[in-house]
N, C-alpha and C positions, 0 to 999 in steps of 0.2 A: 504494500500500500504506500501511496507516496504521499507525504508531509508538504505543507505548504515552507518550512524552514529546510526541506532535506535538497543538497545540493544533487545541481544538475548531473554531474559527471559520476555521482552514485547511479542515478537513472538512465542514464544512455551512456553510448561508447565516446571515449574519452573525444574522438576525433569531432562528435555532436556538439559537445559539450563543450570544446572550443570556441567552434565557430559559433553557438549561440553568444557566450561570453565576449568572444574577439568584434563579433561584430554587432550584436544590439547591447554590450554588459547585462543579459541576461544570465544569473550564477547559481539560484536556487528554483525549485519550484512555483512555490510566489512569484518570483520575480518573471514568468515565464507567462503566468497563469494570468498577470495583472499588465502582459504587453497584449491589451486590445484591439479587437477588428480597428481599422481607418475607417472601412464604408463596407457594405454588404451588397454580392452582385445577386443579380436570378439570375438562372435560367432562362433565358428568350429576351432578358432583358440588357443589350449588349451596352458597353463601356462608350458615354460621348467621347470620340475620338479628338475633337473639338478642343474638351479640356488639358490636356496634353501640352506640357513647358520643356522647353528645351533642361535637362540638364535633371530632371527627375530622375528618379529611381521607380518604377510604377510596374504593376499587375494589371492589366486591362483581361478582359473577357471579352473576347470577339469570335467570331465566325471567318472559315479560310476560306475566302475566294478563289484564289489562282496557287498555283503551284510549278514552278520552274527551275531548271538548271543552264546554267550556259557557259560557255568558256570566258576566266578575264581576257581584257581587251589589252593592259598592260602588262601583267603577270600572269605565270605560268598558273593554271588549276581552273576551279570553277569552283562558281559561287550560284547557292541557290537562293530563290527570291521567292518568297511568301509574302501576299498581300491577303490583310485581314481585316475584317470590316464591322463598324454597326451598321450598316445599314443606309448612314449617309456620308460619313468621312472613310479616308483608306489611310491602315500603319503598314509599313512594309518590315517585312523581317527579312535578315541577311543571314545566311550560313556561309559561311567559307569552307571549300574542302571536302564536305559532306551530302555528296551526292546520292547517300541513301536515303536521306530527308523527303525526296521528293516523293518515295515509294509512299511516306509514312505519315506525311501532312497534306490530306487531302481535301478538294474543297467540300464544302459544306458540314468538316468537320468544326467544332464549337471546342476550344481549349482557352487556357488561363496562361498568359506569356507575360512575362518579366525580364526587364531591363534599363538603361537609360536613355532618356531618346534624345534624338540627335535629328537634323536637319542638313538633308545634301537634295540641294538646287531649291527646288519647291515642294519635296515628300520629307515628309517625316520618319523617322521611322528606328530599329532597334536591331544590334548590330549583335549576333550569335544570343539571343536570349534565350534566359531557360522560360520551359514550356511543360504544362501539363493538359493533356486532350484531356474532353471530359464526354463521357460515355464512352470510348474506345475501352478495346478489352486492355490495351496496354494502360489505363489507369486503374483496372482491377474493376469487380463487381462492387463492393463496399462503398469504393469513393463514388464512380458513379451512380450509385444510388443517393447519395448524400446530396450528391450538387444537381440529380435532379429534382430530387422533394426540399431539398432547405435554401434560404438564405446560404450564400457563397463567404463565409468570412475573408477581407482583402487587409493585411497585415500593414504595419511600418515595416520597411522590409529595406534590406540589403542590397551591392551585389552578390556579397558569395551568399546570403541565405535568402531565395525566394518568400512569397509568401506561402505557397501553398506547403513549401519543406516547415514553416513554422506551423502550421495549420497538421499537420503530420505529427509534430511535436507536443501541441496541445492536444492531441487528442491521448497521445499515449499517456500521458499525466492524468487527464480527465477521467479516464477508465478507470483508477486506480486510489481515483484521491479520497484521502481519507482526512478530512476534518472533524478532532472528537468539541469542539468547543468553538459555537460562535464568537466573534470576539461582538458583534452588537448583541446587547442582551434582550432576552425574549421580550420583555414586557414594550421596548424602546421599538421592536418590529412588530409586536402587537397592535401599540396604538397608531403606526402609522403605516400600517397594510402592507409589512416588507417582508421578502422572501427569504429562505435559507440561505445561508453565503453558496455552500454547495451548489444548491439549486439557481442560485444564479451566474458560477463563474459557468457551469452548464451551457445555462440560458445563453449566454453573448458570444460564448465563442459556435456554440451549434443550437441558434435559435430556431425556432419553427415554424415562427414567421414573425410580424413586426411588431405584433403585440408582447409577445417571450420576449424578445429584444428589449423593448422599451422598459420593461419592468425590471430585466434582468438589469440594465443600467441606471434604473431607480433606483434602488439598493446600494451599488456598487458605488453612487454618488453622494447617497448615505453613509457608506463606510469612511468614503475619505471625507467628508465633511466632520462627524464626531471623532474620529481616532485625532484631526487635526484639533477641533473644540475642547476634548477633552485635555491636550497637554496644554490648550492658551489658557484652558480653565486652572489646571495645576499651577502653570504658571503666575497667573492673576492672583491665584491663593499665597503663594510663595512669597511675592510681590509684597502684600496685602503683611504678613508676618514679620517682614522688613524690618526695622526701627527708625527712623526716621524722626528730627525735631523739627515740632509743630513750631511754626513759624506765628505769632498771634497779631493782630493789628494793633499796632499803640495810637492811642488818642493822641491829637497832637503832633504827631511824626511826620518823615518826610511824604507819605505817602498822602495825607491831607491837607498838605501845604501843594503839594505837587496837581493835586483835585483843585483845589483852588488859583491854580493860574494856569490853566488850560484856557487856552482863548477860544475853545469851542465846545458843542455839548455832543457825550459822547452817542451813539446812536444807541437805540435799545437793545441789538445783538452785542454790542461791547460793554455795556453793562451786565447783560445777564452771562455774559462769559465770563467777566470780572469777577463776581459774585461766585459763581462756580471755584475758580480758581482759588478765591479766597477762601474759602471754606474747604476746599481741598487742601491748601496750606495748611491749617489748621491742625489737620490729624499727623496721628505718629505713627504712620506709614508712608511710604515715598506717594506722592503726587506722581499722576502718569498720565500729560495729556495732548493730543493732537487737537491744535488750534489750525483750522485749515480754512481759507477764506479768501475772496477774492484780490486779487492785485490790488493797492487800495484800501483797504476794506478795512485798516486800522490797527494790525496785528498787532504791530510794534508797542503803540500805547498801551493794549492790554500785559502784553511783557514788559514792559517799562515799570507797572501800575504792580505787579507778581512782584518784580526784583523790589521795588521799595518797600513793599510790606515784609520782605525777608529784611533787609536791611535796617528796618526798624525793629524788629526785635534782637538786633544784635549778629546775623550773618552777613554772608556774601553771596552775589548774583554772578553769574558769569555768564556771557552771551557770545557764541561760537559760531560765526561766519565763517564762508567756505572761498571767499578772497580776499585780500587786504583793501580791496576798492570799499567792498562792501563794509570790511570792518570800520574802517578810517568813514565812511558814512553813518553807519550807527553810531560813531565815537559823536562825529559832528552835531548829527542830530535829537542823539539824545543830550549833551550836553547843554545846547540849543533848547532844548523841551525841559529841561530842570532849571538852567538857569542859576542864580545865585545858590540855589540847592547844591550843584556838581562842583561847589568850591570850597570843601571845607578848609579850614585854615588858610585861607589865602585872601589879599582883600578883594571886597566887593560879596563875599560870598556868606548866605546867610546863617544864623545861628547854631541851627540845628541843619547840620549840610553831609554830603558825602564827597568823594572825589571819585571820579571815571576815570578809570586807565583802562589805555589802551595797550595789546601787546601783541605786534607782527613778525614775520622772521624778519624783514628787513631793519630792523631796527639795532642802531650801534651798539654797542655793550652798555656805556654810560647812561644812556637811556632804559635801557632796558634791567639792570642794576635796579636803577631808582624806583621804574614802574612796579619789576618784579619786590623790594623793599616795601614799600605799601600793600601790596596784596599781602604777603606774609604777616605782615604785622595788623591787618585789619585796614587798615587808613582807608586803603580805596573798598569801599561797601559792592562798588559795581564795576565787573573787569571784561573787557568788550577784547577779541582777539580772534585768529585764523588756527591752522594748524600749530603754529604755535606756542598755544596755551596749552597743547598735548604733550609734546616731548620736550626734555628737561635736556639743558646742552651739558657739557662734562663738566665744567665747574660750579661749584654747590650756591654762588652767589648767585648764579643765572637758574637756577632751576626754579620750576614753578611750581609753588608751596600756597597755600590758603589757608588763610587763617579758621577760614570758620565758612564751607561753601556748603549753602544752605538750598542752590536751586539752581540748576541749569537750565539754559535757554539755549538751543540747537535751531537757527533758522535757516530754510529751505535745507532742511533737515535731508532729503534724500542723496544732499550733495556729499556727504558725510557717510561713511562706511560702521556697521555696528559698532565695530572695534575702536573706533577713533573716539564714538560719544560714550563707552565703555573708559576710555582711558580718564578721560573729562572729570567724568562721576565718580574714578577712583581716587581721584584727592582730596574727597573730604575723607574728615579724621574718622571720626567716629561714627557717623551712623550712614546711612542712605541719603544724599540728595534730592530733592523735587526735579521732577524734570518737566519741561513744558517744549514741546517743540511744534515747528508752525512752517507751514506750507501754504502757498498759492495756487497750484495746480498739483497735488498729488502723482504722482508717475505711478506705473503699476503695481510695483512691487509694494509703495504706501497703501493704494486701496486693497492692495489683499489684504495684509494685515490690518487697517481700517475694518473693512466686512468683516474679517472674522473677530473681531473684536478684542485683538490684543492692545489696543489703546482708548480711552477714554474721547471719546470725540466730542469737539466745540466746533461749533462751523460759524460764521460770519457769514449771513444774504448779504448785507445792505452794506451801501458804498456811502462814503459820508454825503455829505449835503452839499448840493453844487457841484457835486461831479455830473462829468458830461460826456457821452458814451464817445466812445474810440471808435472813427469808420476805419475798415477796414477793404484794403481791393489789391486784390492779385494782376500783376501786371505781366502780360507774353510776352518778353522782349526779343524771342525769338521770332513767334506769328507776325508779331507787329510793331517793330522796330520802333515809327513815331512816338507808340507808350513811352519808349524809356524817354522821349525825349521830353514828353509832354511830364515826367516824371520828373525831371530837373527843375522844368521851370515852373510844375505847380511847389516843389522846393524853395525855391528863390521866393515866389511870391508868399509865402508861408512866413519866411524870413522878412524881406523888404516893405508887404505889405500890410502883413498879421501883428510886426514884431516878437513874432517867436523866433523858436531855435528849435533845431533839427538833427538828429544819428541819422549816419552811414553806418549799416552794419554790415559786414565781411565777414564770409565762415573765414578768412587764412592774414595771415599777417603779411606775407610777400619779403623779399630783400634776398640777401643771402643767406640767411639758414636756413639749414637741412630743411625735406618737407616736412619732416616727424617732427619737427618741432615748429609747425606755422600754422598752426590751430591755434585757441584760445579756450578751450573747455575747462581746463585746472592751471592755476597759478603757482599754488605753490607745491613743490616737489613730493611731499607728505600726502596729498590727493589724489595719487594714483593708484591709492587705493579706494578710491568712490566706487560706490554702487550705483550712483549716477547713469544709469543707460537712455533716460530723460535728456541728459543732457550731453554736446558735440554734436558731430556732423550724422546725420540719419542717414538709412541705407537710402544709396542715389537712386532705388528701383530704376523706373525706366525714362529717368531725367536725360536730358539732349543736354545736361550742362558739364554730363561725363564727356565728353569729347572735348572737353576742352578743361585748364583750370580752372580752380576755383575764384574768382577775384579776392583783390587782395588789400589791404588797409593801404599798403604804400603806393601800391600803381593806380589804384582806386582815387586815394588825396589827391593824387597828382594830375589826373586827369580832370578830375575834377575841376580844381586851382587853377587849372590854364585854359577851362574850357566851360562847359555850362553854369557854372559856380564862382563864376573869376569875380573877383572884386568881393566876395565873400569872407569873412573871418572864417577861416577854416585849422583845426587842429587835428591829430591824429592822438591814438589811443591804444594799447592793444599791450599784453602778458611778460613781450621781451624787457619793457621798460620800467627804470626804476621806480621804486614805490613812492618816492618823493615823487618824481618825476609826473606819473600818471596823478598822486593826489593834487600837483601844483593845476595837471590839465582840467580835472573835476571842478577846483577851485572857480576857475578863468571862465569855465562854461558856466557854473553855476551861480556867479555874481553876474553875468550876460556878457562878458570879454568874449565869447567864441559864439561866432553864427551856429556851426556847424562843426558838429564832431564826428572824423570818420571813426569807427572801433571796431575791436573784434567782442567776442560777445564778455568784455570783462565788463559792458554796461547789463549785464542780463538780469542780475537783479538789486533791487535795495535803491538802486543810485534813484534819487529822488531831485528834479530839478522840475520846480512847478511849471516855467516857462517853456518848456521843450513839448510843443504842438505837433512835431512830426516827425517819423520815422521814415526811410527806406530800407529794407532787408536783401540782399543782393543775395543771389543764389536761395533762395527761401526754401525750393526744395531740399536740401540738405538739412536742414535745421529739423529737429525733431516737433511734434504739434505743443508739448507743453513748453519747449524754449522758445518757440514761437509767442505762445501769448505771455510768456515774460518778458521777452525783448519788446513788444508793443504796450506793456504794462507799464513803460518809463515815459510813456507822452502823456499826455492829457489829465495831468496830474493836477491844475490849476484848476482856472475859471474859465479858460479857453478849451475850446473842441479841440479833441486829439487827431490825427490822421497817420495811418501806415498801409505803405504799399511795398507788397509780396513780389518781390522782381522775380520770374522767373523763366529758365529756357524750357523747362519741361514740357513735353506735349498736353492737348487737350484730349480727357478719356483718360491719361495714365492713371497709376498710383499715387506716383508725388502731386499732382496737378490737382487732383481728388484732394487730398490730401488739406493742399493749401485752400483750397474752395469751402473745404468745410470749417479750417479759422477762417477765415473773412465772413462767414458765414452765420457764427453766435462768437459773443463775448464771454459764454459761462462758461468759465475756468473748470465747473465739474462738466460737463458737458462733454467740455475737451480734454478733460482726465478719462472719461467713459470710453472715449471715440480715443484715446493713446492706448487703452484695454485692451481695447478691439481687434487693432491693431497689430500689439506687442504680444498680446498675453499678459497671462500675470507675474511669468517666473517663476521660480521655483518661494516657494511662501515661505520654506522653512527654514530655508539659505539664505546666503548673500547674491548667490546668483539670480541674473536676469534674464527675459526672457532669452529663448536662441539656447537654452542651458538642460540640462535633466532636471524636470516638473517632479517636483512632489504631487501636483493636483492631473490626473491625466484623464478622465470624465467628467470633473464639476468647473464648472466656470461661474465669474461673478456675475455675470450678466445674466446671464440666465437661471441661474440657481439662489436667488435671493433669499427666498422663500422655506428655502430647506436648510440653508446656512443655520438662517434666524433659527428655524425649528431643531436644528442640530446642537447651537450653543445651549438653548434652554436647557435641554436634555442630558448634555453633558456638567453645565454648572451643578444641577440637581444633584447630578451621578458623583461629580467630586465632591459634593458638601456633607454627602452620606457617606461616602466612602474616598477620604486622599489619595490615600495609599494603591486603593484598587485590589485590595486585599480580595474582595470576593470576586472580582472580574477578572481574572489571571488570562483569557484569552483576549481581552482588550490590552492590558497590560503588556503585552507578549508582539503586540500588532503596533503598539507605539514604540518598543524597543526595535522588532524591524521597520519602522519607519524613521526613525532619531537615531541616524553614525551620532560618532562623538563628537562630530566637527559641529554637526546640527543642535546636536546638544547645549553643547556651548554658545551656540550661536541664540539662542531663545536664551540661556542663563543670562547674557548681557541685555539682549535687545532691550 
């Protein structure tokens, strides 16, 4: 009897068990049993030949037309030529060499062929694929009985392993399998009408027809849904056990001095998020909360309004940007936003006050000496920093020490790797940190974890008062060349007749460095461990701007300055340049010194200049859809209407072109987190990996499974509040150890 844990190479001959391992890492039973149908063919019902991509791996079901040999025309031998059909399109099959083929592939026989397909002149078609006829006596009585009364199962598949050799392989398992212990327990498939595990790995891989199927995948999307709820529920409980000091409001403190000189009122989602957080401060368990809300939408002041109520009982805030632009931005404008508060001991600054340090890697020793001196000792309440607030350099003067970090603040938090905001939260002394971290557009891997509920979620609808929506328009500068032009000078007039200011965005910097370094996605050299797949250049799909490079910040400026933009204040921007350097160009734009700044995307978030009405995005197809609406997030931040236009050469109909049609399309940032989903996928939920990666989720998806998520958590909090340990469920228990390596383990221990 075969075991859902017993490995493959016990079960078949070592040479099987190879090549399942070598080529899908299929190594035990389970792992063999839980690689799922793609799609299911009939019988009579042939393969759209239609759908068919160059460069696939694919199993089609068709019907054999013709059957030939002939001698090559170059080389010595012969090659036979099989044309196979549904019906309205033709794949052609090549053999080389094997001229018994023709005996043995005849037309109007009905077989399952696999290979990669390829494209020579105007046919398509697969070059020696393996093949299995279906009712020929050479596929045996068994099988062809199988494929002509059931559902055809069509694998992820190989070259060297077909589907139908996987499909051979499941069955030998299936025959055999012995499961003594569900791991969902009875009462949890009682109440919601679900089948035996048995009975349903059965069901999907040899259904009986679509209704078997569909239920059988009911279950099966059950499973992964609570085995994943159950360890976020353990977790949440672990969490919850923590110790953590309650941070409490003090009457009087900075925090209502700081309410009292806001020059505006906050809107009622930023109150009642405030509220929440405050009271989550409060307890002596760590605070765990995704603040996620639109571009706008006031994030900061609620994290501003967090760090000072820690601050007033006596801790520290620390708020962790993922550039130095951005940090050297929160420096500015929260100090800005406190005011006489963010000076204590210094003049001008009020009684009862704190000090803001700031702390980047570019920063000289002597600076950083003094900065890091106040964070040790208390002085600075609130320490604003990059990668550099993580690792400590070799001398103990420079290392970064906290006196007393009472709350983390991680913003556009996906930019950040688990491990980095793990490192963050290991400096305080004694107990657990609050953490609060906040997003604009969630990337995939946030909403899974979101959905499944491993964080506390705050959302912000509402944009403050007086904001003015951002148009947005995709421009073909390929189709229709006059665009770009007519894109310069509705620029200038934006400039000359609006009085605004205006980004050039560039995916690449240009000059002479290497190409591997003329992006702009991470600044500082510690970020190359981001999980960030949100952000950098997206896949080019079937962009027409791959034929040529990417524009570039320097050739870009230049063109620019000598030609539709001349007479314009124009400065550039972009990752190569010193930190001083790029803060002096922020400066110069943000007092109104620069019409027009070209950059690469180190403007993508945070940089806040009210004045800046308009954007151009060059190469737009490349840009991913959630750095999209963050790079358009930086206009129309005043009282002025915003404007961004999507330059690009991609065709009309593609992916990218799609793509960009749907931002220009809605402003909601969840919208366009939903439709990056869509897209991406989720990733792997349990990892650091993204999508394109091996999925812990290979049935349930967020979109479509809301409903069963929700109904899965329930059922799982329930199941851990009764039972932690899991002490009565040993076959759930058993299903979350092969699902959690130890990498994964660790990886939810920090998250």
């Amino acid at each position: 009897m075969a075991r859902l844990d017993e490995r493959l190479d016990r079960v078949f001959d070592p040479r099987t068990a190879k090549v399942l391992a070598g080529a899908l890492d299929l190594r035990t039973v389970g792992d063999l049993l839980h690689h799922y149908p793609r799609r299911y063919e009939k019988h009579g019902e042939l393969t759209d030949m239609a759908s068919l991509r160059d460069g696939e791996q694919v199993t089609v079901l068709a019907k054999i037309a013709s059957c030939t040999t002939r001698r090559m025309q170059r080389k010595r031998g012969w090659v036979t030529e099989v044309r196979v059909t549904d019906g309205h399109g033709v794949l052609t099959l090549l053999f080389f060499q094997q001229r018994y083929l023709e005996a043995k592939l005849r037309p109007g026989q009905h077989g399952l062929f696999a290979g990669e397909v390829s494209t020579y002149g105007s046919r398509r078609q697969l070059v020696h694929p393996d093949y299995e006829l279906i009712g020929a006596a050479e596929a045996g009585a068994e099988l062809a009985a199988e494929y002509v009364d059931n559902l055809i199962p069509v694998y992820p598949a190989s070259a060297k392993l077909p589907s139908w050799k996987i499909a051979k392989a499941i069955r030998t398992v299936l025959d055999t399998l012995d499961i003594a212990d569900d791991p969902l327990p009875a009462e949890v498939r009682q109440r919601h009408g679900l089948s035996g595990l048995v009975e349903a790995l059965h069901a999907i891989h040899r259904p009986v027809d679509e209704t078997d199927m569909r239920r059988a995948r009911h279950r099966l999307k059950w499973d992964e849904a609570f085995v994943l709820q159950t360890v976020l529920a353990q977790r949440r409980r672990a969490q919850d056990a923590l110790p953590a000091t309650p941070r409490i409001p003090r009457g009087g403190g900075l925090l209502e001095a700081f309410d009292a000189r806001l020059p505006f009122t906050l809107t009622a989602g930023q109150r009642e998020a405030g509220a929440d957080i405050t009271t989550a401060l409060c307890r002596d368990h760590p605070m765990h909360r995704l603040l996620q809300g639109e571009v706008g939408s006031g994030k900061t002041v609620i994290a501003v309004r967090a760090m000072l109520q820690v601050v007033d009982d006596g801790g520290q805030a620390a708020l962790l940007a993922p550039t130095e632009v951005l940090a050297q931005q929160h420096y500015r404008s929260i100090v800005e936003l406190l005011g006489p508060l963010a000076h204590a001991g210094q003049l001008g600054g009020a009684e009862q006050a704190t000090r803001v340090a700031l702390v980047t890697g570019s920063q000289g020793a002597r600076v950083r000496k003094e900065t890091l001196r106040d964070v040790r000792f208390g002085d600075a309440g609130i320490v604003i920093g990059t990668h550099a607030l993580l690792y400590d350099r070799a001398k103990d003067d420079e290392r970064v020490e906290f006196f007393d970090l009472g709350l983390v603040v991680v913003d556009e938090q996906h930019r950040f790797g688990v491990e980095q905001r793990d490192a963050l939260r290991g400096k305080a002394r004694d107990s657990r940190p609050h953490l609060l971290v906040m997003t604009a557009t969630p990337i995939p891997r946030t909403v899974a974890m979101t959905v499944f509920g491993d964080l506390d979620i705050l959302t912000l609808t509402e944009l403050p008062a007086g904001r003015v929506p951002i148009q947005t328009h995709v421009v073909p500068a390929a189709e229709k060349p006059h665009y770009l032009a007519r894109t310069w000078a509705r620029l200038r007039e934006e400039v000359e007749k609006s009085g605004g200011q205006a980004y050039v965005v560039c995916p690449r910097i240009g000059g002479d460095a290497s190409e591997s370094n003329n992006s702009d996605t991470t600044e500082d050299p510690a970020e190359s461990s981001s999980t960030d797949a949100g952000s950098g250049l997206a896949e080019l799909d079937d962009s027409a701007a791959a034929a040529r490079p990417p524009h570039a910040v320097l050739d870009t400026a230049a063109e620019l300055s000598s030609g539709p933009l001349a007479g314009l204040r124009l400065r550039i921007m972009h990752g190569r340049m010193a930190a001083d350097e790029k803060d002096a160009v922020m400066r110069e734009f943000a007092d109104g010194s620069v019409d027009v700044l070209v950059a690469t995307t180190v403007v993508e978030v945070g940089v806040d200049v009210p004045n800046a009405t308009a954007m151009v995005i060059m190469d737009a197809d490349r840009f991913g859809v959630s750095q999209l609406h963050q790079l358009r997030g930086r206009v129309g931040r005043g009282a002025k209407p915003g404007l961004c236009l999507l330059v690009t050469d991609a065709p009309e109909g593609g992916k990218a072109r799609e793509r960009l049609d749907l931002v220009a399309a809605t402003l909601d940032g969840f919208e366009l987190s939903r439709i990056d989903l869509e897209q991406r996928g989720e990733g792997n939920v349990l990892g650091a990996a993204q999508a394109g990666r091996k999925k812990s989720l290979r049935l349930l998806t967020l979109l479509n499974d809301g409903k069963l998520i929700v109904d899965a958590r329930q059922e799982a909090t329930a199941l851990v509040a009764a039972d932690p340990g899991l002490a009565s469920h040993p076959a759930l228990a058993a299903a979350i150890t092969a699902l959690l390596d130890e990498e994964q383990a660790e990886f939810l221990e920090k998250a």
